[in-house]
N, C-alpha and C positions, 0 to 999 in steps of 0.2 A: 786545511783540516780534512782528513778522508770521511766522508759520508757515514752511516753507522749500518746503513745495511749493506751485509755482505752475503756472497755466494753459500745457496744451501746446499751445495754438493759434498762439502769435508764432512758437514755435519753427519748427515746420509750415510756417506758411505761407510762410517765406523759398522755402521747394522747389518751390513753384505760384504762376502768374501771379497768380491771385489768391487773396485768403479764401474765396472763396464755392467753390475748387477745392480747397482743403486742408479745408474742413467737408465738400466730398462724401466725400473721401477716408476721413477721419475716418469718416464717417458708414458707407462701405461696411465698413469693418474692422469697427464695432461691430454691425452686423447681420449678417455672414459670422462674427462671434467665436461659439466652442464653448460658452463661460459666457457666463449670464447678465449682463448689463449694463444696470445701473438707475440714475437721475439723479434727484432730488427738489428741489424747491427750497428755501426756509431754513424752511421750514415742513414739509417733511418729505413734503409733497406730492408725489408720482408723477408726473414730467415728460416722462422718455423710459423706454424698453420693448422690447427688441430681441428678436427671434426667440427667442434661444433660451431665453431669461425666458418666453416664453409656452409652451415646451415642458418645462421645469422645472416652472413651479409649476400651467401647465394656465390660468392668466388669458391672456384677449388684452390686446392694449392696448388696444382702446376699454372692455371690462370694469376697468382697471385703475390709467391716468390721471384723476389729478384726484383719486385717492383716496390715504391715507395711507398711506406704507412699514409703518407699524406695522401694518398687518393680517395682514401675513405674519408675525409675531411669534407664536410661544405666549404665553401669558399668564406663564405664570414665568418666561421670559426679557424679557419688556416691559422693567423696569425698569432691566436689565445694558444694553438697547439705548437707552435714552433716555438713559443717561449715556455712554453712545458717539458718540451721534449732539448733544450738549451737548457733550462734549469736541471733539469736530471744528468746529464751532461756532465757539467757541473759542478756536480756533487752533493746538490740539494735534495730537497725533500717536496715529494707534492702528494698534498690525501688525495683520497680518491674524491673524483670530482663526475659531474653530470653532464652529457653532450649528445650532438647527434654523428650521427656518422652515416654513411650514404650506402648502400647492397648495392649490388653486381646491377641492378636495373635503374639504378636513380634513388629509390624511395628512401626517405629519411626516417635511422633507427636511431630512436632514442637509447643510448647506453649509460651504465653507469663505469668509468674509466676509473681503474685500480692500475697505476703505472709503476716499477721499480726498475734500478740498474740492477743489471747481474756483473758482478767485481770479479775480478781474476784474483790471480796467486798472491799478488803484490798490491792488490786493494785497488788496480785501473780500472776505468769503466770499462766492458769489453762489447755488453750489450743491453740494450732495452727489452725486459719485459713488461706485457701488461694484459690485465684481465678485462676482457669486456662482457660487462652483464648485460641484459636484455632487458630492458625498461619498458617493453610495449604495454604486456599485461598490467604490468603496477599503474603507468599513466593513464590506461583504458578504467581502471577500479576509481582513480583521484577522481577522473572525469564524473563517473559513476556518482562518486558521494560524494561531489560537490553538488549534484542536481538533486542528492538527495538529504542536502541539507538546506535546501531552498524548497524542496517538499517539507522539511520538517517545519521550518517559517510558515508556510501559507498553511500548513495544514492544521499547524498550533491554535495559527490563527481564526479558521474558519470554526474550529471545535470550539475556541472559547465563546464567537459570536450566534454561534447554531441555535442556540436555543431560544435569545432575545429575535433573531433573526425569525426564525420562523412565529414568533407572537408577531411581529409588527407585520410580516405579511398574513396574517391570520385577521387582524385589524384591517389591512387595506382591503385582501379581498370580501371581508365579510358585509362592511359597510359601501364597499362597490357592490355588491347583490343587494343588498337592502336599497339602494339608489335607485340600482334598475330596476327592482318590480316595484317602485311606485311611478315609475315613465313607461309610456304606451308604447309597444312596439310600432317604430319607424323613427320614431324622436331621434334628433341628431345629437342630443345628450347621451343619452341609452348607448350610442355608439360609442362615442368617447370615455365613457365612464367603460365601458368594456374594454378600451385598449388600455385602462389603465388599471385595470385590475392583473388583466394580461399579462403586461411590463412586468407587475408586482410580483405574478409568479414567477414569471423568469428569474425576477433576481433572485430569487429561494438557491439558486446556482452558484451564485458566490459563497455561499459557507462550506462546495464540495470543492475546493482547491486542491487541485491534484499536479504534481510537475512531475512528468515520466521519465527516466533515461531508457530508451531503447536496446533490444536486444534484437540481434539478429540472429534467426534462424531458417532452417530450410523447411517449410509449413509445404502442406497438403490438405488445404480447401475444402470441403463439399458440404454440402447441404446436411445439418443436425438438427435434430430434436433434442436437446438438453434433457428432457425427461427419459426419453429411448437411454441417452449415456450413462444416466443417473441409475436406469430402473439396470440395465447389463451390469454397472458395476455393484449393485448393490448387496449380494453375496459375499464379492470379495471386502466391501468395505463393512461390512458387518464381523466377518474374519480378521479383519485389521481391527479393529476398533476395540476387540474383547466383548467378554459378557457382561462388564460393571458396567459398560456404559449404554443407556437407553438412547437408541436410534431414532429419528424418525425424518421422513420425509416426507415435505409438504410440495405438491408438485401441479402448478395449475394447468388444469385441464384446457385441450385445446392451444396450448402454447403456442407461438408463433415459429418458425423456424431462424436459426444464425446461419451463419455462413464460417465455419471452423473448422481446424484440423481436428479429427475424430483423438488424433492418438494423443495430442497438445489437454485438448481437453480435458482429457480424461486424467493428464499428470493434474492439471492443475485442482482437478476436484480431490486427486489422492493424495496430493500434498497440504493442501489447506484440510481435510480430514485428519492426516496424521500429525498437523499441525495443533490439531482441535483434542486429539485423542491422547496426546503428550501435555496437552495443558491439563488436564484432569487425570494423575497419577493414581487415583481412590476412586475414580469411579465420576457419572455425570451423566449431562443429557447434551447429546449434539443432533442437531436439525440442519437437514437441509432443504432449501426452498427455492421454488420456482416461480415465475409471472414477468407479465408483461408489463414494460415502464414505457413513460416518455423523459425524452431527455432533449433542454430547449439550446438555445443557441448561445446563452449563457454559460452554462455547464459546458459547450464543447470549446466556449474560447478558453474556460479557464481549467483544461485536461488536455494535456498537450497527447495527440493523438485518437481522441476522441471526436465524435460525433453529432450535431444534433440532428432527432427524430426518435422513430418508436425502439425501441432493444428489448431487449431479453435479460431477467438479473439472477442471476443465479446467488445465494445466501448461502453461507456456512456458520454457522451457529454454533457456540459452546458456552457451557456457567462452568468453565474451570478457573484457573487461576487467573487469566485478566492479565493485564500490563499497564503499568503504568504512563506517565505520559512522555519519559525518558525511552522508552524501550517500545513504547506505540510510532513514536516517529522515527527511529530507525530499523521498526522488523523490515522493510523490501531491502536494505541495504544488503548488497553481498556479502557472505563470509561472516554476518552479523549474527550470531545466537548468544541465548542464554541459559542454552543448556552446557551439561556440563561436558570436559573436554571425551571425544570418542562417539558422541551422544546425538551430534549433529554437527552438519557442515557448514549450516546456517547461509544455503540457496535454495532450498527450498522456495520461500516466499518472493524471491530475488527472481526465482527461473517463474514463479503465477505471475508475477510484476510483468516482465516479459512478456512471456507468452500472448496475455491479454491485451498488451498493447500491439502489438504486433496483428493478434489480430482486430485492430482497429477500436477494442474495445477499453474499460479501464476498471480499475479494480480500488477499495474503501475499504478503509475498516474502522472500528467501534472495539472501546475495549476498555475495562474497569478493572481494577486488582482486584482477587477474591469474587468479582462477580462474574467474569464473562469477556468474551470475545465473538464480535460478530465479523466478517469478511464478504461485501458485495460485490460480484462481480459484474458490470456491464456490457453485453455485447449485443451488437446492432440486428437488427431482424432482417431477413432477406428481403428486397424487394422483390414486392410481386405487381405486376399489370396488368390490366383489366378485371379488378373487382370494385364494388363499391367501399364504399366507405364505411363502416356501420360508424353511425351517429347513435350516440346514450340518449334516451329521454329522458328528462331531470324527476324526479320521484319528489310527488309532494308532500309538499314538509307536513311532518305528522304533528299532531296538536297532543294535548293533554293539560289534565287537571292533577295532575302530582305533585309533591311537596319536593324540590330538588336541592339538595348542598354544592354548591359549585365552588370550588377551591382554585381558584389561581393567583400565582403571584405577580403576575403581568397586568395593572390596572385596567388596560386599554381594552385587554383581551376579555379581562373579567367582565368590565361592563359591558362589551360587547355583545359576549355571550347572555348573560344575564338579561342582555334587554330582547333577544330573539327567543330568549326561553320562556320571557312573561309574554310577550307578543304570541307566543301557542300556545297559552292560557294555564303553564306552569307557575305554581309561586316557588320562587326563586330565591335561598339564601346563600349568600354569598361572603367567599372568607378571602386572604390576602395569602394564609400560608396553615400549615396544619396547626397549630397552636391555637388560632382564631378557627380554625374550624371544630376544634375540639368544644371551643367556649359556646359556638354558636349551636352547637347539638346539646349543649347539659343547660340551655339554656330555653330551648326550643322547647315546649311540651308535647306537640301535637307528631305524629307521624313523618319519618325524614322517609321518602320511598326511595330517593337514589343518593350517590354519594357519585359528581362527575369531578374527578380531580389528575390536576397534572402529575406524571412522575417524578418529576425531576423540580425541587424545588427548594430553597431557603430554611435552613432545620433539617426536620426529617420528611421523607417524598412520601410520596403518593399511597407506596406497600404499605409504611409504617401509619399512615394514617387510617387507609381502610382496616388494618388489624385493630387499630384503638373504635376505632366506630364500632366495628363488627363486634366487641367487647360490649361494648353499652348500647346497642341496636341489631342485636342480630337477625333481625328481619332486611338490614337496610343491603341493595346492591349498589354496585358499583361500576361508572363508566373510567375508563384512564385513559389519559391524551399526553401526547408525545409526538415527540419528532423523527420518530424512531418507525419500525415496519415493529408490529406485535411479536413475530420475533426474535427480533432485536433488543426488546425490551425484558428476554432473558437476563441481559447485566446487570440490571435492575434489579431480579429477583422475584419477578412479580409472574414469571409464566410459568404457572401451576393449574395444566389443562387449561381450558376453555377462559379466556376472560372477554370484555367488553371494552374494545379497544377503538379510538378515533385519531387518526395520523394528523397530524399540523402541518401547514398551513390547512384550515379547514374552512367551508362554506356554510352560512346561517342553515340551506340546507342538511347538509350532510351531519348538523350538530344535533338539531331537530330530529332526525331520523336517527340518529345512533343513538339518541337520551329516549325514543320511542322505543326504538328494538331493545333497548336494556331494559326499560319496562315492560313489555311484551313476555320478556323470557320472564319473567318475576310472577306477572301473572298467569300464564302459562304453561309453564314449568314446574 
């Protein structure tokens, strides 16, 4: 039975006065074609050789006619291609299939192999053609999103745990400080309770799982001020951005310096901007922010390319449309958008992914539908030799006689709190979720002076609660605790100007001290 494909030359040439005008025809396609296009004859012999066969595998055609297709073969695929190139023979049929093949130097290219005979007048085989694609780029993207589908695992992960996570280390380190200031300094307790308060921070590390794929580029290093890049582009990104949407940058003074390509940088702050500025099509508010972090040895085992010590975090900030949890765990993916087609090429956050890790640093985001998108970026701070150390002196814990509403839905956390808050001479009412705090205000008679309540909780959060209080107590302020950078807690909804904010994991101190400063502005103010 003869084979069913035949010679596209009869076909052809009806469209040209002659043959010899349908073979140039032919001819210019196959050396203007993007794949490789290779002909041998029944022997397997190297007949024709088109451009871009010579840019693939690195032979020319005078290097490479007259010799056997089987050199591009590895040796353990030889034998699969002798019985392909026998079956086409023949008269068979074989689809296009996937292999490697060897360049002029040795290195193995992956192709994707589209073989057919070319039939004569009389239906004989007279030659093999075949088309070889270039499989590099495709295999280099699989590799890509497969690490960034084991980002999407760990990092699903870590968001669903973040929040319990940071109450329970909020629990350990709060009752490790309450330990130690009732043990005298030197006590060999006082030490131990301090490494394990320690420990507790560190593991705050595990809910930033991050797994990078690497990009390689050609960087140019020197010494930055993130604020200096920020404050040079800040014309042009006010220019980008339009006039609907209210700018601001928050940029800590005294910054410490990175170690980064100025020009890298600077994509990556313009891209996660314009990234910020396409989420809110109507108008918004995008922040950018500065300061200095630490990052433990936790955090760098579980960021592949990362660090631990002091960095640098640069924040991009937006309340536009948010993503969901589908579309949060694959924006670094390459070629990945959601905009619509012409709109974006969807590397953007693919080439900040990069960049950042590359240089030694690593990049987060935060992100809520309808509410908001946050993006942090971490990079490590220059070392510098011979200075001291500045050591923080702890500020003591502020006392008060106020009446406080304290809302958490984390028992452990709640009592915790509540008993460091009678302990400075607060009376302390205390709710599980906003519903019970509602109950315990219309039921209170006497003066509620603060409302300290979490964002993010069971029902409705934190916003929705201080709205209802502020309704039936509008004398009463308000502290909000999160695990989030204030910020950050744009997706929330709740950063309208100035609020009174305490990050989690926190210290009996630092709790003490923010429920004073929020009283202080009250009276104050």
């Amino acid at each position: 039975m003869k084979p069913e494909t035949t010679s596209p030359l009869p076909a052809v040439a009806g469209r040209f006065r002659t043959v010899a005008d349908a073979q140039a025809h032919l001819a210019a396609i196959v050396e203007s074609s993007n794949d490789a296009i290779v002909s041998t004859d029944t022997n397997w012999v190297v007949e024709s050789w088109n451009p871009a066969a010579e840019r693939l595998f690195a032979y020319s055609a005078d290097e490479i006619i007259g010799r056997s297709i089987l050199v591009l073969v590895p040796e353990n695929e030889q034998a699969n291609s002798i019985r392909v190139l026998e079956t086409i023979r023949a008269g068979g049929r074989v689809a296009p299939y996937e292999g490697i093949r060897l360049g002029k130097n040795g290195d193995p290219v992956p192709v994707l192999v589209t073989p057919w005979p070319v039939l004569g007048a009389n239906g004989e085989f007279i030659s093999l053609a075949a088309i070889y694609a270039d499989l590099t780029e495709r295999r280099r993207l699989e590799g890509q999103l497969r690490q960034a589908a084991r980002m999407e695992a760990v990092g699903r992960l870590a968001g669903g745990i973040a929040h319990d996570f940071n109450n329970l280390l909020t629990v350990i380190a709060g009752y490790g400080s309450l330990i130690c200031d009732t043990l005298p300094v030197g006590d060999p307790v006082r030490e131990l309770v301090g490494e394990m308060t320690t420990a507790g921070e560190r593991a705050a590390a595990l809910t930033r799982q991050l797994l990078a794929f690497s990009r390689k580029q050609v960087l140019a290093p020197t010494i930055l001020d993130l604020n200096v890049v920020i404050a040079d582009l800040e014309s042009l990104l006010r220019r980008l951005i339009g006039a609907d949407i209210d700018f601001a940058a928050r940029l800590q003074p005294d910054l410490e310096l990175v170690r980064a390509d100025p020009s890298q940088i600077e994509q990556v702050v313009m891209n996660l901007v314009v990234n910020a500025r396409d989420a809110m099509p109507t108008g918004g508010k995008l922040t950018i922010e500065t300061r200095d972090v630490e990052l433990d040895e936790h955090y760098a085992a579980s960021h592949i390319g990362s660090h631990a010590g002091p960095h640098v975090l640069l924040a991009v900030t937006d309340n536009g449309v948010g993503m969901n949890a589908e579309v949060r765990a694959k924006v670094f993916e390459p070629f990945f958008t959601t905009k619509s087609p012409g709109k974006g090429t969807g590397l953007g956050l693919a080439t900040v992914f990069g960049i950042v890790q590359q240089s030694n640093g690593s990049v987060e985001v935060y992100s809520e539908p309808g509410v908001g998108t946050c993006f942090k970026v971490y990079l490590p701070r220059c070392e510098e030799t011979g200075f001291a150390v500045r050591v923080e002196t702890p500020r003591v814990a502020a006392r008060g006689t106020e009446t406080i509403l304290f809302v958490e839905d984390d028992e452990s956390v709640r009592t915790l709190s509540a008993f460091v808050l009678r302990e400075a001479g607060y009376t302390v009412l205390d709710a599980a979720n906003g519903d019970e705090a509602v109950q315990v205000a219309n039921e209170y008679r006497e003066t509620i002076h603060l409302l300290a309540t979490d964002v993010v909780m069971p029902g409705f959060g934190g916003r929705d609660l201080a709205s209802l209080l502020h309704a039936m107590r509008p004398d009463i302020r308000v502290l909000y605790m999160s695990g989030y950078t204030d910020d950050a807690i744009v997706r929330h909804g709740i950063l309208q100007g100035e609020v009174n904010f305490l990050q989690k994991p926190y210290t009996p101190t630092s709790l003490a001290r923010a429920v004073r400063d929020a009283l202080d502005a009250i009276i104050t103010g």
